[in-house]
N, C-alpha and C positions, 0 to 999 in steps of 0.2 A: 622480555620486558612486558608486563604486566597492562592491557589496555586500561583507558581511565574515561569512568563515566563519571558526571555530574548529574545528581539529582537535586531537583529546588522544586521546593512547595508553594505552588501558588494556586488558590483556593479557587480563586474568579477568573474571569477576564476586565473585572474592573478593577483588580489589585494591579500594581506596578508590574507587568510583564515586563517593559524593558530593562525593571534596576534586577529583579531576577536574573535576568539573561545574563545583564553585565555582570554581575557576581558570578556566576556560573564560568562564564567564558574566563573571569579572570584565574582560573587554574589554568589557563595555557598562555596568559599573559593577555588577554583581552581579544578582541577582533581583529587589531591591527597584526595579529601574529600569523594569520589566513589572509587577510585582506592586503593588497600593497595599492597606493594611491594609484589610480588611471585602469585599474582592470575592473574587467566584465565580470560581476557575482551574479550568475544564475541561481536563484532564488527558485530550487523546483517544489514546489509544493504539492500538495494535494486537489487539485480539480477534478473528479472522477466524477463529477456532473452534477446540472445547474439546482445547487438548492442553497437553502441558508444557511448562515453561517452555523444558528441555532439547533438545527438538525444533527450537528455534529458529522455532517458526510465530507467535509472539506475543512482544510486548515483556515483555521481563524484566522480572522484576518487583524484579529490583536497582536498574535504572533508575527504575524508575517509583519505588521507596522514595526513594531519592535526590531527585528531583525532589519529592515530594509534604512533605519535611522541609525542602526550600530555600524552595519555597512559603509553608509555616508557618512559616519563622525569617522569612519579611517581612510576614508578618502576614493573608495571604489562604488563603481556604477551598478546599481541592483537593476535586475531585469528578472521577473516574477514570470514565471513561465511553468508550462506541465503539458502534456499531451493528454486530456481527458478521454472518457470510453466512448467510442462511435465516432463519427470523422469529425478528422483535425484540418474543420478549416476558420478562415478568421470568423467570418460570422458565430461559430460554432462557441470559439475561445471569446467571444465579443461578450455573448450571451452569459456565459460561466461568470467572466471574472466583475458584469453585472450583479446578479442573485449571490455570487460570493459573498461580496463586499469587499473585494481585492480591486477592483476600477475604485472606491472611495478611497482606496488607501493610496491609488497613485496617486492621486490630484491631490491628496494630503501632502506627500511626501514629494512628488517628482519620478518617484520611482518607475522605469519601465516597463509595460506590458508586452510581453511578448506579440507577436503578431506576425511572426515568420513560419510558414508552414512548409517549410522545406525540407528537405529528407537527403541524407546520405547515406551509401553503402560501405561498409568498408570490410576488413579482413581482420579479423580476431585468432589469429593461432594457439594462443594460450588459453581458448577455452575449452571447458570440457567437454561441453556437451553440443555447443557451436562455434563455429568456425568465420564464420560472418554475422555482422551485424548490421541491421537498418535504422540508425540513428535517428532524431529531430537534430536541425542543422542548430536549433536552440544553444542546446549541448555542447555543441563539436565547436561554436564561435564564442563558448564563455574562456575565460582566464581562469575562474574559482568556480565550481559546484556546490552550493547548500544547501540539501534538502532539507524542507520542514513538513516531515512527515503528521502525519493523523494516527493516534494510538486505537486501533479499531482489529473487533473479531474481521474474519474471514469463511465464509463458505466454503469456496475449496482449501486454501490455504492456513485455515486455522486463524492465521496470527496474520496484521498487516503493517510494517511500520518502517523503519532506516530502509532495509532490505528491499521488499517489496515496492517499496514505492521508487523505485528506478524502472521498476516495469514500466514507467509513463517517457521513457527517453523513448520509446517505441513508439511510431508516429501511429498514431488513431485507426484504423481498419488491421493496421497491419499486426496489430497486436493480437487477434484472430485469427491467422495464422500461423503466428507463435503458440498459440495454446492447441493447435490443429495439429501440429507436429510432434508437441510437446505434452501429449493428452494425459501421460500418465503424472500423477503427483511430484512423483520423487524425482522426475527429468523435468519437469515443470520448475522446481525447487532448484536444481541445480541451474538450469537456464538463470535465475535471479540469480543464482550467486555468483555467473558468470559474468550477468550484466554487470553488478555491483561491482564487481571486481575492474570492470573495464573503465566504469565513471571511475572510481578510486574518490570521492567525497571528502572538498579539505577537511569539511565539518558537518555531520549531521545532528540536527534538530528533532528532537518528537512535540509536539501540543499534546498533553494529555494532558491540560486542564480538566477536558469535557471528552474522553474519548467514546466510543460504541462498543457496546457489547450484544449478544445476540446473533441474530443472521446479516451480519457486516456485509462489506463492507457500507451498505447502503440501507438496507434496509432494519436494521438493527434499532436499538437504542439508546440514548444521550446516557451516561453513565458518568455523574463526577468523579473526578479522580482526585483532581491538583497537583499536578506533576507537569514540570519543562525537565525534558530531560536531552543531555549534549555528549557526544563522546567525537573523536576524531576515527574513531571505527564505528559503523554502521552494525554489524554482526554484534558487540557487545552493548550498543546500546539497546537490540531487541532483547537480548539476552536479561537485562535490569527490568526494561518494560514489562514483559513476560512475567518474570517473578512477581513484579511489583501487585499485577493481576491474578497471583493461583495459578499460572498455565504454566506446565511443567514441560521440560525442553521436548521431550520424545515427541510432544502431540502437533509439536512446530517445525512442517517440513525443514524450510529456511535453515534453520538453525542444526537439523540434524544432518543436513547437505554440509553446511558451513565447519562443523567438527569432521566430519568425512575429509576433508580438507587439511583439518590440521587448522585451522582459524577458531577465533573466538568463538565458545560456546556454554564454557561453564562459567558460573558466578564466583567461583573461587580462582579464575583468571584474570578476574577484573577490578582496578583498584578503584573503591565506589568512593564519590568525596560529596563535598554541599552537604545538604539538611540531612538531617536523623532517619535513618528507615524507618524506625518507628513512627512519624508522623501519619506514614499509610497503612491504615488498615482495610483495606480491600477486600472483603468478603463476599463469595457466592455470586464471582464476576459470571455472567452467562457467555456458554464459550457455544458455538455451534458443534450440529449437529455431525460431524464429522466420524468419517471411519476409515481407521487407516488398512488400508489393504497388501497392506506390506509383503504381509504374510505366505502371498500367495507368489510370490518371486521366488521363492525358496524351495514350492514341490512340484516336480515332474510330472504336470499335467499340462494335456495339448491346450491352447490357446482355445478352444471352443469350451472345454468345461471350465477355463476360467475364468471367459467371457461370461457364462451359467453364474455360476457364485459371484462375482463382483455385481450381475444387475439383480442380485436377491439380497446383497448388504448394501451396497454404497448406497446414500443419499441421493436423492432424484428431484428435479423443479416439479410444483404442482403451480398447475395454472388458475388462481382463485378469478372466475369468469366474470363474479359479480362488482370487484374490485378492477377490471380490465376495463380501458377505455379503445378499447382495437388501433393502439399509438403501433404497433406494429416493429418498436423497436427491438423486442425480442429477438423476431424474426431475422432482422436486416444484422443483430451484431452474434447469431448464432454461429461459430466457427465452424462445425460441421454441419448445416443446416440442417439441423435436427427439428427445429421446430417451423410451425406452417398453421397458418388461417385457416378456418374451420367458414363455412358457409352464413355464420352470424358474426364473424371479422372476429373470432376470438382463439387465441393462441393454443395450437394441441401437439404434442412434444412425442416425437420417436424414440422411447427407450433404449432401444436395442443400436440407436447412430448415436444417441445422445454423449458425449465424451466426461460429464457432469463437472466441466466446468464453471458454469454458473452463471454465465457473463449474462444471461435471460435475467435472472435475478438480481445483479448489480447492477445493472444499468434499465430495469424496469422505474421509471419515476412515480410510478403510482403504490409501489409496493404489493403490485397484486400476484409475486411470485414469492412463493414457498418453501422449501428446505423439509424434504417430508425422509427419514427412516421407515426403511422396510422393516418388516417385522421381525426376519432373520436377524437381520442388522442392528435390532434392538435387543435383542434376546441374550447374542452369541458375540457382540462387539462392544466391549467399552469405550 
């Protein structure tokens, strides 16, 4: 059976998001066919930290209204929640769903803010690459999951949307050491699809009204799109978004983990419905700076000449010193503390520990981290 995405064109976020949506949803019969009166709709969005709505680093909060009124015309309880990057505590989430614009949209609606910072362990057998999980107790006490993801590039990951953004069920610090254990791409990529696999999401959501292009997840650029896009599989709705932007499956971990599987991955798997493809014409989406280093799984060489070649292609943080305010957050969300304060409070980075995650760069609020290719890297890797 053949997954089913919906794509709807909405231009603004001053246009009807919610009659979109409702269109949209009514190829599965509407919200009430996910939603049953009296349950908990976690509503996971996008908070990966505190900016506006305007920046395009967080899900609108036109969406998120939209969805959290369709919720409550079926009769269940929205509770708007996400584990953002750096600690997950209330003040933290207090702060977020402020500069969102996600707190106006409670007191608009009624709708709940999350504010439990709770955390469970549990046992995951069926997954590939882990065997245990560290939840947000968010998660574990909803009835429905609804992600409304952000259509946005990726630094390490390429691509960021359905899939990825369940990496926020992962309580705040500890998601650093998921990436610590997980340093290489393609077990990074399978970890998300084990996560994804374990939420199972009645329904996910993308905003690409406005997504980012560039060096995402954060510091990138607003890029219109006008796209709501819906599927009840997460794997196929990346799979539409992706195309809809030029990004061809190979160059998206996510996605190439997810066919490894046997899951959604090609567009000739998926039965696309709502408005005309033609509507998007997408051209010359900037995709970061990425290189996949696949390659090098495949030849019999010891782990130190591989080590040699991967820090002479992969992409590296450069620390722009005159854009740094010595916030120090780098530092504190570095997974293998690769990076350290220099004697004028300003950020200088160990190559050789650095794991090129990024998480310096996504969660820098100033934008004063970088995305720099080496010269091999630029030569000898497309």
């Amino acid at each position: 059976m053949q997954a089913k995405v919906v794509l709807k064109f909405c231009p603004d976020y001053t246009a009807d998001v919610e009659k979109s949506l409702r269109e949209g949803l009514a190829e599965w019969g509407g919200m009430p066919t996910f939603v049953k009166p009296g349950q908990k709709v976690l509503l996971k969005v996008n908070l990966l930290m505190k900016k506006r709505p305007e920046e395009a680093v967080t899900t609108h909060p036109s969406v998120v209204e939209a969805v959290v009124r369709l919720v409550q015309e079926a009769g269940g309880i929205p509770i708007i929640g996400d584990s953002p990057g750096g600690p997950y505590t209330v003040g933290a989430l207090q702060a977020i769903y402020s500069k969102s614009g996600l707190r106006e949209v409670a007191e608009r609606t009624g709708a709940i803010l999350n504010e439990d910072v709770g955390q469970t362990t549990l046992q995951y057998p069926e997954g590939k690459i882990i065997k245990s999980l560290t939840v947000t107790n968010c998660v574990l006490n909803a009835d429905v999951v609804i992600p409304i993801s952000k259509l946005k590039t990726h630094g390490m990951m390429t691509f960021t949307g359905a899939v990825k953004i369940l990496f926020g069920v992962i309580p705040g610090l500890l998601k650093a050491e998921y990436h610590l254990k997980m340093f290489k791409i393609s077990d990074f990529a399978d970890l998300l699809v084990d996560i994804a696999a374990w939420v199972k999401p009645a329904l996910s959501i993308m905003d690409g009204v406005v997504g980012m292009e560039g060096d995402g997840p954060s510091a990138g650029k607003p890029r219109n799109i006008g796209a709501l896009i819906m599927s009840t599989d997460p794997f196929a709705l990346d799979v539409v978004a992706t195309d809809l932007i030029g990004l061809i499956p190979k160059k998206v971990p996510t996605i190439m983990a997810a066919r490894a599987r046997g899951l959604t991955s090609h567009l000739n798997e998926i039965e696309l419905k709502g408005d005309a493809r033609s509507l998007w014409r997408i051209q010359n989406y900037i995709i970061p700076k990425a290189v996949s280093t696949n390659f090098l799984d495949m030849v019999p060489l010891p782990e130190s000449v591989k080590n040699f070649v991967l820090n002479r292609v992969r992409p590296y943080p450069k620390f722009e010193h005159e854009m740094c305010v010595g916030c120090s957050d780098c530092v504190n969300n570095c997974p293998p503390k690769a990076v350290a304060m220099n004697e004028n409070q300003r950020p200088l980075v160990d190559l050789q520990a650095c794991i090129r995650c990024f998480c310096c760069q996504e969660l820098c609020p100033h934008h004063a981290v970088k995305l720099c290719k080496p010269w091999l890297g630029r030569k000898f890797i497309k």
